[in-house]
N, C-alpha and C positions, 0 to 999 in steps of 0.2 A: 580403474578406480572403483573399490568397492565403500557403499554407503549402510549403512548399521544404526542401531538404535542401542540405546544405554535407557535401560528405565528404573527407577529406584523408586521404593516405598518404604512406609510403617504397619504397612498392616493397617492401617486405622481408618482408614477411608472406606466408605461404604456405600450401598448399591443404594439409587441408580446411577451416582457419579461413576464409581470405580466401574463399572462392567460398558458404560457407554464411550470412560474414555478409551478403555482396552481396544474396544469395538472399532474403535478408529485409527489407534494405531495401528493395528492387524490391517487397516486395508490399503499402508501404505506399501505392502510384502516385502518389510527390509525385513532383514535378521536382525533378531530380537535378543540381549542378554539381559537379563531382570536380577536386581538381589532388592532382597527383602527379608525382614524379620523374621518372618516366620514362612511355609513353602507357599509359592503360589504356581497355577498353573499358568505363564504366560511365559512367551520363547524360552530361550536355555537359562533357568532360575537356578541362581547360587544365593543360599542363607546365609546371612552376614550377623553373629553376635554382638549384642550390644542394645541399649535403649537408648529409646529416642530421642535423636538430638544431634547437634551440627556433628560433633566427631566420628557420631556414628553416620550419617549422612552421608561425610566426605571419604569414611571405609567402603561405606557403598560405593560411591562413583568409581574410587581406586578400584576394587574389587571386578567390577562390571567393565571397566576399561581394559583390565589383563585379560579377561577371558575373551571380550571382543576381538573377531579375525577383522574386524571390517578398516578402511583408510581414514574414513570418516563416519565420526559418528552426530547423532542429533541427543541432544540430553531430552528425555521425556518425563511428567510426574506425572502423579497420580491423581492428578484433580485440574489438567488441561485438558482441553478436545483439541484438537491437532487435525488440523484442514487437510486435506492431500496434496492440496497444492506448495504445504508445508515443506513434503519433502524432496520436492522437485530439485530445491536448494543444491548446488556443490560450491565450496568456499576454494576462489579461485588461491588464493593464499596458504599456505603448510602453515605459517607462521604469525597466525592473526587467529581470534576468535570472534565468529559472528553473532549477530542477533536480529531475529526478525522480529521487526518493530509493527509487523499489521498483529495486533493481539489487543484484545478489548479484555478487562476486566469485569464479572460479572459478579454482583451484591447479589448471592441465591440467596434463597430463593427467588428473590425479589425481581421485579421487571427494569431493570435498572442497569447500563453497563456503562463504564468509564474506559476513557485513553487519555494519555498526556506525550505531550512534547519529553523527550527522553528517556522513555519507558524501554529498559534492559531487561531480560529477567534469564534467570541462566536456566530453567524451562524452556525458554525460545532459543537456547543456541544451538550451535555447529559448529564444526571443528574438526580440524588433524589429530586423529586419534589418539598419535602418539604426542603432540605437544601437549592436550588433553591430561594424558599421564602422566607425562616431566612434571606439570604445574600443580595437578591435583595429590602427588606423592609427597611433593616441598610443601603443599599445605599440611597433610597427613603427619609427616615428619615434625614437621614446631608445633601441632598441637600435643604428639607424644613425646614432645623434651619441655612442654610446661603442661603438664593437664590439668592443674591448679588455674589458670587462665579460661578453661573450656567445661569448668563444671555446668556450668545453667545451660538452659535447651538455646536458648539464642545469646550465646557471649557475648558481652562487649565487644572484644578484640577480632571474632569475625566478623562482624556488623563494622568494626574500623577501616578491616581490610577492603570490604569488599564483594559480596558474594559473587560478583560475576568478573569473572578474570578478563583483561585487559580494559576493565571499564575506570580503574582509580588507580594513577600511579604513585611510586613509595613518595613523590614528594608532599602528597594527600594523605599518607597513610596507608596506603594500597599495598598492596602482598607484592605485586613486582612490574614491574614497566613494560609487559608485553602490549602488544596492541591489538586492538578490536576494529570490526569493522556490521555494516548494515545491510540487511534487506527487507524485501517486502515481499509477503507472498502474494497470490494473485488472491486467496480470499484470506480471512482474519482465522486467526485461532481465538480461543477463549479460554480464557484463565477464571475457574473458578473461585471464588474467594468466602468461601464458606466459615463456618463455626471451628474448623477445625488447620484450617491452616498454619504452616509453619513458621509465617511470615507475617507481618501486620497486616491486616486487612487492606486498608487504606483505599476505601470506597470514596470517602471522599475529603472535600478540601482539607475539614477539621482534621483529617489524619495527618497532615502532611506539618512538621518544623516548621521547613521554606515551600512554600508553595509552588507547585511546578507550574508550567506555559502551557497553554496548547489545550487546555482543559476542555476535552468531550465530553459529554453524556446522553443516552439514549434506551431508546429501548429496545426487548429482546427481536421483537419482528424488522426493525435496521439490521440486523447484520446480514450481510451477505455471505452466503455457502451457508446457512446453518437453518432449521427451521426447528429453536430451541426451547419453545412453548410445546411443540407438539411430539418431541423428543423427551420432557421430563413432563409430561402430561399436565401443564401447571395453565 
């Protein structure tokens, strides 16, 4: 069983996020396939044409998923820190996708981190490489038989489906009825949630519709595995 990393970008992230998360994925020494907009130098980098935005996103993953030799891959982005104990992970299932739920949300620069009861994010998953594919190809496939549906950088109709596979089934709207599953790593990753994200911020409650459970908040010297004041010199 060989384990792999998939890392996808825009280009648009910048130091000292982007080089301190590299810095950590590199020390987990899986084999690395990166695509990205424009070239970067980080494991075996393939250029994917196209501007920013889900369709091009989900070219990336497709794209990064073909050239990957690995069984299982870990999705990584460009504005998480990724524990090592992160990829201890192997998803004892072919036919499930997982998600580690130890990941704290960080309000940068700010001293401020959040977690809630239900927190997915397809950043924290893992996966059978090739179910990975199957799924992420049928996503690729119906946004280029409507692209009329997928002009804006965040669609409606991905935001329906689902961004993390197996988390929303069709009876909800969900893209298809596989199934997901949990874990937790031994220390927390960190999701940065910066001016630039792809995704809403959603630091806190006021972001939220329905308000989720379980509602943490703390600060940067609580996390365990990370010492992230004296890492971004703040």
């Amino acid at each position: 069983m060989v384990k792999g990393i998939i890392y996808y970008t825009d280009n648009r992230i910048e130091d000292p996020i982007n080089s301190m998360v590299q810095k950590y994925i590199l020390e987990s020494e899986l084999p690395i396939v990166s695509t990205s907009l424009k070239p970067i130098n980080f494991g075996r980098n393939i250029v994917v044409e196209g501007e920013r935005g889900y369709p091009t996103m989900i070219k990336q993953i497709v794209t990064a998923l073909e050239w990957s030799g690995s069984d299982y891959v870990f999705f990584c982005e460009h504005d998480v820190l990724y524990h090592k104990s992160h990829f201890d992970f192997t998803p004892p299932r072919d036919d499930m996708f997982y998600y580690n739920t130890n990941d704290w949300r960080w309000d940068y620069p700010n001293d401020r981190v959040i977690r809630y009861n239900g927190l997915s994010s397809l950043s924290q998953m893992c996966c059978n490489r090739k179910l990975a594919l199957n799924h992420f190809r049928k996503r690729l496939e119906k946004i280029q038989e409507h692209p009329e549906l997928f002009s804006s950088r965040e669609p409606d109709t991905a935001r329906k489906w689902g961004y993390e596979p197996g988390t929303k089934k069709r009876r909800k709207g969900g893209f298809s009825d596989e199934e997901s599953g949990r874990w937790s790593s031994d220390c927390p990753n960190v999701d940065i949630r910066h001016h630039g994200t792809f995704s809403p911020n959603k630091t806190t409650l006021e972001g939220f519709k329905h308000q989720p459970t379980g509602w943490e908040e703390t600060t940067l010297d609580k996390i365990e595995g990370w010492d992230l004041k004296g890492l971004f010199n703040l």
